[in-house]
Steps between C-alpha positions, in 0.01 A plus 500: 500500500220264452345313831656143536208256456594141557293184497414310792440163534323498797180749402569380092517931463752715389551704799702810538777516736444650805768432744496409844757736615501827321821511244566181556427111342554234673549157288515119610615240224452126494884403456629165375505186718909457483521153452597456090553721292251763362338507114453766342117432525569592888738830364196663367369553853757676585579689160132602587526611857811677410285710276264587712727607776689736186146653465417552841851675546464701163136591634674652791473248758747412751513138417557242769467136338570170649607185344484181712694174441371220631762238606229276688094392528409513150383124401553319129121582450388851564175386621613355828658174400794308457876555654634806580730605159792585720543204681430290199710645297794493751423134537552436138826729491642338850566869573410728814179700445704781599724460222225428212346830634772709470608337172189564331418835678813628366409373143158655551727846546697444193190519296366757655829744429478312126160666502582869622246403743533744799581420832250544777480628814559158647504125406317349774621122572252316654728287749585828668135564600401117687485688814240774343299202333431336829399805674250581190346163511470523883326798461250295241577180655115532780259665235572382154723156546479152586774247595498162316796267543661606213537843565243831577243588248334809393096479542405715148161508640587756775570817239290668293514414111765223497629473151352784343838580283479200393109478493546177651275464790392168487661151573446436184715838364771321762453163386854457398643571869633157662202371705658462854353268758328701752409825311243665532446636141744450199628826450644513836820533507858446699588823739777242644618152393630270767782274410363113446689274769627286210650816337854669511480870405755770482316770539244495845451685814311486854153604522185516726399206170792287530867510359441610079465785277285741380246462200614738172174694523628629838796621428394809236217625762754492775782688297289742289326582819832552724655630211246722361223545774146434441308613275792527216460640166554210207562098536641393168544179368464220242143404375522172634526649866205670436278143587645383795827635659329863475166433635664356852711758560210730445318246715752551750525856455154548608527278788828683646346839479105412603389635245406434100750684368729305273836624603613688163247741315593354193581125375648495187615256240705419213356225258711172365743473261453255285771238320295231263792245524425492903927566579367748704445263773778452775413170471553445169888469537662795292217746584518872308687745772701813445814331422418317247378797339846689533712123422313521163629878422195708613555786723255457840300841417419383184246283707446748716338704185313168446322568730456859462331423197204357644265614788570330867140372441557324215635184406800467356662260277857430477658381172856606364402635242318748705764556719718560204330748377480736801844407526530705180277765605671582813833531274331707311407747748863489678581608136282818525608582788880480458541848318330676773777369749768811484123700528500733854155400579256784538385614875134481350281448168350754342474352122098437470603209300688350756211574764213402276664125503631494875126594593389190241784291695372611856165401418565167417745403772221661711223296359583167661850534426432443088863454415417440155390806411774687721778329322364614159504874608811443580615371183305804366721745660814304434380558123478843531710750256597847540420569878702589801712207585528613796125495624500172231721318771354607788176396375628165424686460824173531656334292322742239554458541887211342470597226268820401614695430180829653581493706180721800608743206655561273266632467148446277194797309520385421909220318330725232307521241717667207431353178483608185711528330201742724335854336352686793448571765731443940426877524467520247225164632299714869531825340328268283226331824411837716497660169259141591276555898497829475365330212254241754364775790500638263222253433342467159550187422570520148433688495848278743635180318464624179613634664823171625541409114429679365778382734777139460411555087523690611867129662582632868431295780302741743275310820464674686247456891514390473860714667776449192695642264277437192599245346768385128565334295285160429713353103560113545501 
């Protein structure tokens, strides 16, 4: 088994996993700020933490990973500005905060199941851990922070290489944070926000800096760290973290533990993806999330393979046609694998076929997680003739460990799902297509074809000579 070697954005290195703890890895994740719902843009962050924590467990690891969700803090602009998204958007529904958290928290879930995205050790809501933020910035509060009257403010100047993730270490690299009265260089940033006198929030609490809450950037030091301990293995989150919200919790990190140490011994990051007609945008209106992806007939993991296809690293671009098509290459494989089902899988492999490509998939997942190239040794062993089926589905059970495709679970009629848009129900397309066997049993194909006809003007595919049947006629 080939070293795991993954890429950190801190030294710009690929860097090969040492851990902490012997045997074990210990993972913090960025989660979603639970006040809309999520796009699939934010799903690839998880679809790629999710795959590293499948490595680190098929490396041998015992895996503890934390996910937070953060129902409070986090402003409209990530660089320190604006209203807090939870209370605004709580205004604008004339709900509780309580209840838009929960609502969207447990949408959040439902795409995470969608996505055979695994659970971790703990989801870490930031309301519960107020008490552990104040203490934190108390500890901070004498060295590295300064009171203004709109809160207390992190001094960047008192630790070593502020904004080196980012390599943003001048006010000029920061010039996009909101330039606050009364501080002392822009970067600086809220530890704790006091509530305005002219404001009514939902969300506040007492401390030694007036009734408010606590700033976003606290909240993932003080729950990695209590969570996790200091120093931690991996940080993970999206790119755009990687300029601001990153850097002060590494800020704050250092300041905690007196010493330079970031906190995690490895930042890393998935890059964008990218939609050209800009719906991926939660303010856009109908912005591009999970659902909509299953409402017009596509089965979640189909995106999931999305992005499979391309590294963590890279950009990727969503279109439908794209998405269609690994929609058809996941069926595909689901279709190799479904003769191997009645298989007793084999208590080892021995074929050197079968090892020869698991070592080629190993060495990819192990070389900054290149997905890519594992799924295509996969699909090279699914192609495989006369070998052991056996050792042939315990090769590709492994594989798909790591991947998380739900091969050996599901089967190809689980991936026709039917579209929101659909005007005639399974049990109807069944008694059309019985009305058209008995046509074509007559001969008459006149009848038959325009059957066929009218359930392809309903949005319905007839596959004749396929097992299946029938399947939904896709919208793309």
């Amino acid at each position: 088994m080939s070293d795991l070697k993954l890429f950190n954005s801190l030294t710009r290195h690929l860097e090969t996993f040492q851990p902490v703890h012997p045997g074990e890895a210990r993972v913090y994740s960025c989660g979603p700020t639970v006040y809309n719902y999520p796009h699939i843009g934010n799903m690839r962050a998880y679809v790629f933490a999710d795959t590293l924590g499948r490595v680190l467990s098929y490396k041998g690891y015992k895996l503890t990973h934390i996910i937070n969700i953060t129902d409070v803090g986090h402003l409209t602009d990530d660089a320190d500005a604006g209203e807090d998204k939870m209370e605004k958007m709580a205004a604008e529904k004339a709900q509780s905060i309580w209840d838009i958290a929960r609502h969207y928290t447990e949408a959040y879930w439902a795409d995470v199941k969608a996505l055979n995205i695994r659970q971790p050790a703990k989801w870490s809501i930031a309301t519960d851990y107020v008490p552990q933020m104040i203490e934190f910035a108390k500890s901070i509060a004498d060295k590295h922070c300064y009171e203004l009257d709109s809160g207390l403010y992190f001094d960047t100047s008192t630790v070593s290489n502020y904004g080196a993730l980012a390599r943003a270490q001048t006010d000029e690299g920061e010039g996009r944070i909101e330039a606050v009265e009364g501080k002392r260089h822009a970067a600086d940033f809220a530890i704790w926000r006091k509530t305005p006198p002219d404001e009514n929030r939902q969300m506040e609490w007492d401390s030694p800096w007036g009734r408010g809450a606590p700033g976003w950037h606290l909240e993932c030091s003080v729950m990695s760290g209590d969570l996790l301990g200091f120093p931690f293995d991996i940080h993970t989150g999206g790119i755009d973290h990687r300029e601001i919200h990153h850097p002060n919790e590494i800020a704050q990190n250092q300041a905690h533990t007196c010493s330079d140490h970031s906190g995690a011994r490895i930042w890393m990051h998935n890059n964008f993806l990218i939609e050209r007609s800009g719906k991926m945008s939660k303010s856009a209106g109908e912005f591009l999330r999970v659902q909509l992806l299953i409402d017009k007939g596509f089965h979640p993991l189909a995106y999931r393979l999305m992005c499979l296809q391309a590294h963590y690293r890279s950009e990727l671009e969503f279109s439908w046609d794209g998405l269609a098509a690994a929609f058809t290459r996941l069926k595909r494989m689901v279709m190799a694998v479904s003769p191997l089902k009645g298989t007793e899988t084999a208590s080892e492999v021995t074929d050197k076929r079968l090892i020869d490509l698991f070592a080629k998939f190993d060495a990819a997942v192990s070389d900054d997680l290149n997905t890519a190239i594992a799924l295509t040794a996969l699909e090279d062993t699914l192609s495989l003739k006369k070998i052991d089926q056996g050792q042939k589905l315990l090769a590709i059970a492994q594989m798909d460990a790591v991947l998380g495709l739900e091969l050996l679970h599901i089967e190809r009629a689980d991936l026709r799902v039917r579209p929101k848009n659909a005007v005639v129900t399974e049990p109807e397309i069944e008694a059309i297509l019985a009305e058209r066997r008995e046509a074509r049993a007559n001969k008459d194909f006149a009848a038959s074809d325009r059957i066929r006809d009218a359930l392809t003007a309903k949005g319905v595919d007839v596959m004749d000579g396929d097992p299946l049947g029938w399947d939904w006629k896709l919208e793309i």
